[in-house]
C-alpha positions in Angstrom: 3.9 -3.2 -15.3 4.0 -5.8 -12.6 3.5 -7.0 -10.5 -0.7 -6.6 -10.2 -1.9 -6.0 -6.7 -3.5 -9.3 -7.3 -0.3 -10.9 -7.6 1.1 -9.2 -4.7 -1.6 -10.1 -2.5 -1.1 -13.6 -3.2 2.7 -13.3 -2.6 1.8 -11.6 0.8 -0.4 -14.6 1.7 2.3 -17.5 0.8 4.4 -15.4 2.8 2.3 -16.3 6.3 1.6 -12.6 6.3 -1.7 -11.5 7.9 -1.5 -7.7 8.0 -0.2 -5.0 5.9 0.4 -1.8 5.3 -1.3 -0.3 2.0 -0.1 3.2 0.6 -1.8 4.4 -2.6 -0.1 6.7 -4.4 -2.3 9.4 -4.6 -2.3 12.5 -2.6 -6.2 13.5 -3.6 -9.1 10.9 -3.5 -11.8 10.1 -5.7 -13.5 7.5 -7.3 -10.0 6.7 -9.8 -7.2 7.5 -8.2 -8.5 5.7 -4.2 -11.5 4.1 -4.6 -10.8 2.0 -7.5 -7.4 0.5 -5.7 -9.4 -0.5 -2.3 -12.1 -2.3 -4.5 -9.6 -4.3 -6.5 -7.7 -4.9 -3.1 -11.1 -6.2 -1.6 -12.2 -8.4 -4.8 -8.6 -10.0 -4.3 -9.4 -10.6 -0.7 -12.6 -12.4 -1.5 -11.2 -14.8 -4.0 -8.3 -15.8 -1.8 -10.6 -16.2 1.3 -9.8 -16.3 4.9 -6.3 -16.4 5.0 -5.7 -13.1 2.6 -4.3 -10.4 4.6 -5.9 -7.2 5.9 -5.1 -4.1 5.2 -4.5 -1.0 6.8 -4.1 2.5 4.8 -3.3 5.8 6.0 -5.7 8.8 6.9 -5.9 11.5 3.9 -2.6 13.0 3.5 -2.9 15.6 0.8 -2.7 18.6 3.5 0.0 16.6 5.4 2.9 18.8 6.2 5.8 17.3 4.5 3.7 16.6 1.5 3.3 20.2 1.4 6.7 21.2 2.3 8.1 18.8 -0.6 5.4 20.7 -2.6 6.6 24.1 -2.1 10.3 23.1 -2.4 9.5 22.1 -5.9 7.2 25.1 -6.5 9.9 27.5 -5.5 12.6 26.0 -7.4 10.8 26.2 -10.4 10.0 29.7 -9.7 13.9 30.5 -9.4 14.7 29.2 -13.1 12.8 32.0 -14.2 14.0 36.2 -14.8 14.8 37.5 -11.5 12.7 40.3 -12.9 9.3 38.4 -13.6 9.4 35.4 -11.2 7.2 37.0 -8.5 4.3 37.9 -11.2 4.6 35.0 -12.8 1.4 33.4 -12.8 1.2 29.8 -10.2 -0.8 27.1 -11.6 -1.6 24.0 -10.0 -2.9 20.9 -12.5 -4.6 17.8 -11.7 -5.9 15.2 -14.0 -9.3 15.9 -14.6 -12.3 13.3 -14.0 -15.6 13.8 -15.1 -18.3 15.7 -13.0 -20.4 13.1 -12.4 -17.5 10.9 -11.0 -18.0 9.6 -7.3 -16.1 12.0 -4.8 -15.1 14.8 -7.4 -16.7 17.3 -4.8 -14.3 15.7 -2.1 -11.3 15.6 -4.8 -11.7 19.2 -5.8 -11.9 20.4 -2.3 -8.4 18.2 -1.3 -6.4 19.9 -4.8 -7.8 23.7 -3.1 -6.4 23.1 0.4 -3.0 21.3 -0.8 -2.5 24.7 -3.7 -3.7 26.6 -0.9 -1.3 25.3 1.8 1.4 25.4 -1.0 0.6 29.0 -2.3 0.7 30.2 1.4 4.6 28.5 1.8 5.3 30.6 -1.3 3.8 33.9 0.3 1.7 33.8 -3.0 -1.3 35.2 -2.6 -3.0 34.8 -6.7 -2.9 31.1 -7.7 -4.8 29.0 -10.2 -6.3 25.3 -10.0 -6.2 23.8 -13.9 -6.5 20.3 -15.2 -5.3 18.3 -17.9 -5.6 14.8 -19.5 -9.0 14.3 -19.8 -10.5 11.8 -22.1 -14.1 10.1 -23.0 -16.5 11.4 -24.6 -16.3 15.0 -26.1 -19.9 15.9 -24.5 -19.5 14.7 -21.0 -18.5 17.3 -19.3 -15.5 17.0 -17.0 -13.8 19.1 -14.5 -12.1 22.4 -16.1 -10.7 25.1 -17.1 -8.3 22.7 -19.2 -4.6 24.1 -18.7 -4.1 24.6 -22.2 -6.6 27.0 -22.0 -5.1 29.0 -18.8 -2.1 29.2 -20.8 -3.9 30.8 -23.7 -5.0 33.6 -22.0 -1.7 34.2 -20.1 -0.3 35.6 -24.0 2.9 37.3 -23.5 3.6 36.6 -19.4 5.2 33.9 -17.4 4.2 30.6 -15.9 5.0 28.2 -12.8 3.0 24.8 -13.5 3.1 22.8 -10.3 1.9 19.1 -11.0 0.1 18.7 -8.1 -2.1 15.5 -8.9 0.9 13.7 -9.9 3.2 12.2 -7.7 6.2 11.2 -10.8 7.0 12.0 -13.6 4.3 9.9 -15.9 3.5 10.1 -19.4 0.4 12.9 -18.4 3.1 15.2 -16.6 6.2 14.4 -19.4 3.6 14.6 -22.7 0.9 16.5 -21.3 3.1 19.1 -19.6 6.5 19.1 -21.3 5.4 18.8 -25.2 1.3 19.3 -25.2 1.4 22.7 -23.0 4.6 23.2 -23.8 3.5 24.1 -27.3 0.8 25.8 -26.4 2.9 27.8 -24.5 5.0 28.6 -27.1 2.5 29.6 -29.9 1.3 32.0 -27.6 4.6 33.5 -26.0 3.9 32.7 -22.5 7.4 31.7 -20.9 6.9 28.6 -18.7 8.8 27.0 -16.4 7.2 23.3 -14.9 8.2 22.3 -11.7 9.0 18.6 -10.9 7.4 16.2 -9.1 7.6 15.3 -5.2 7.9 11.3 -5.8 11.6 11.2 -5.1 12.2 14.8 -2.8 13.5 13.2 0.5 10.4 15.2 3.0 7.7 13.1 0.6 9.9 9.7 1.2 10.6 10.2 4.7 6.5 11.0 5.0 5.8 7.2 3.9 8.2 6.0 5.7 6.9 7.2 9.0 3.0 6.1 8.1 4.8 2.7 8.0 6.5 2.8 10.5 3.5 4.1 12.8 1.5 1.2 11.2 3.6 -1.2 11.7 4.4 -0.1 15.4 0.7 -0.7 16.0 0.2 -4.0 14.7 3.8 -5.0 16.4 1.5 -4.0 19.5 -1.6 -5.0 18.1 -3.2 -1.8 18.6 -6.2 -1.0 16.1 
């Protein structure tokens, strides 16, 4: 999909602009969903020289309140689609897309997804939550982060389910086939009743969140503040 950042960059530059604000769309930071972006940002730099534009990006957001708040909204909602009877047993569980172990900053990223289901879990007055992941891929011996949601759902035989996307900001191919059709099935074939609860990208707390890191960016290089 386009355009790449490279191409942006470059558009940024024939515009006369000299500094920008950068927001990477994810909430929890590791080596492939932050570090990756910055690198490919700086390589672009380099090749254009002096005149590319520096960037600014905003502090770790993943505990921010509206992020949170947008979280819970979703979470909740979720919850109400299911049997008045069953929702508050029903068991929460957060996914992220899993990296492997010997990834740089999984320690850091593992520690961010605990505080945001923790945060979110708290809004919910939840007290029993579970952290999953999904989507992993590489080689079959290396071992990556776990337990693999399919698996939480496999044990959860005959109850009810919340899954609350929390590594995923829209609704990708890893949260629509993953989710809706791979656990889905799984889900199924073992009679647990789940309901999935939708992503933040487009509730209007997570929106108006990057709206004021730009604008509190931009307000400090309007006064060319650090």
């Amino acid at each position: 999909m386009q355009p790449f950042i490279g191409d942006a960059i470059q558009d940024l530059r024939q515009r006369g602009i000299r500094r920008a604000f950068a927001f990477v769309l994810a909430a929890h930071r590791c080596e492939a969903s932050w570090d990756r972006y910055l690198d490919e940002v700086k390589l672009v730099r380099a090749r254009l020289g002096a005149n590319a534009p520096e960037f600014e990006y905003p502090s770790p957001w993943h505990a921010e309140p509206a992020f949170i708040a947008a979280s819970t909204q979703q979470a909740r909602t979720a919850m109400e689609q299911l049997e008045t009877s069953g929702h508050k047993y029903a068991e929460l569980i957060f996914t992220a897309h899993s990296i492997p172990l010997s990834m740089s900053g999984q320690a850091a990223y593992v520690a961010q997804l605990h505080e945001s289901a923790r945060l979110i879990a708290l809004g919910l007055k939840r007290q029993s939550w579970t952290l999953a992941f999904q989507s992993r891929s590489g080689h079959p011996r290396e071992p990556w982060l776990e337990p693999d949601i399919k698996e939480v759902l496999r044990k959860l035989a005959g109850r009810q389910a919340v899954v609350v996307p929390l590594g995923f900001l829209c609704d990708n191919v890893e949260v629509l086939y993953d989710l809706d059709i791979e656990a889905a099935r799984v889900a199924r074939e073992t009679g647990v009743a789940i309901v999935r609860a939708a992503t933040v990208g487009e509730h209007s707390a997570f929106v108006q969140m990057i709206a004021n890191f730009a604008s509190r960016h931009l307000g400090k290089a309007a006064l060319g503040t650090g």
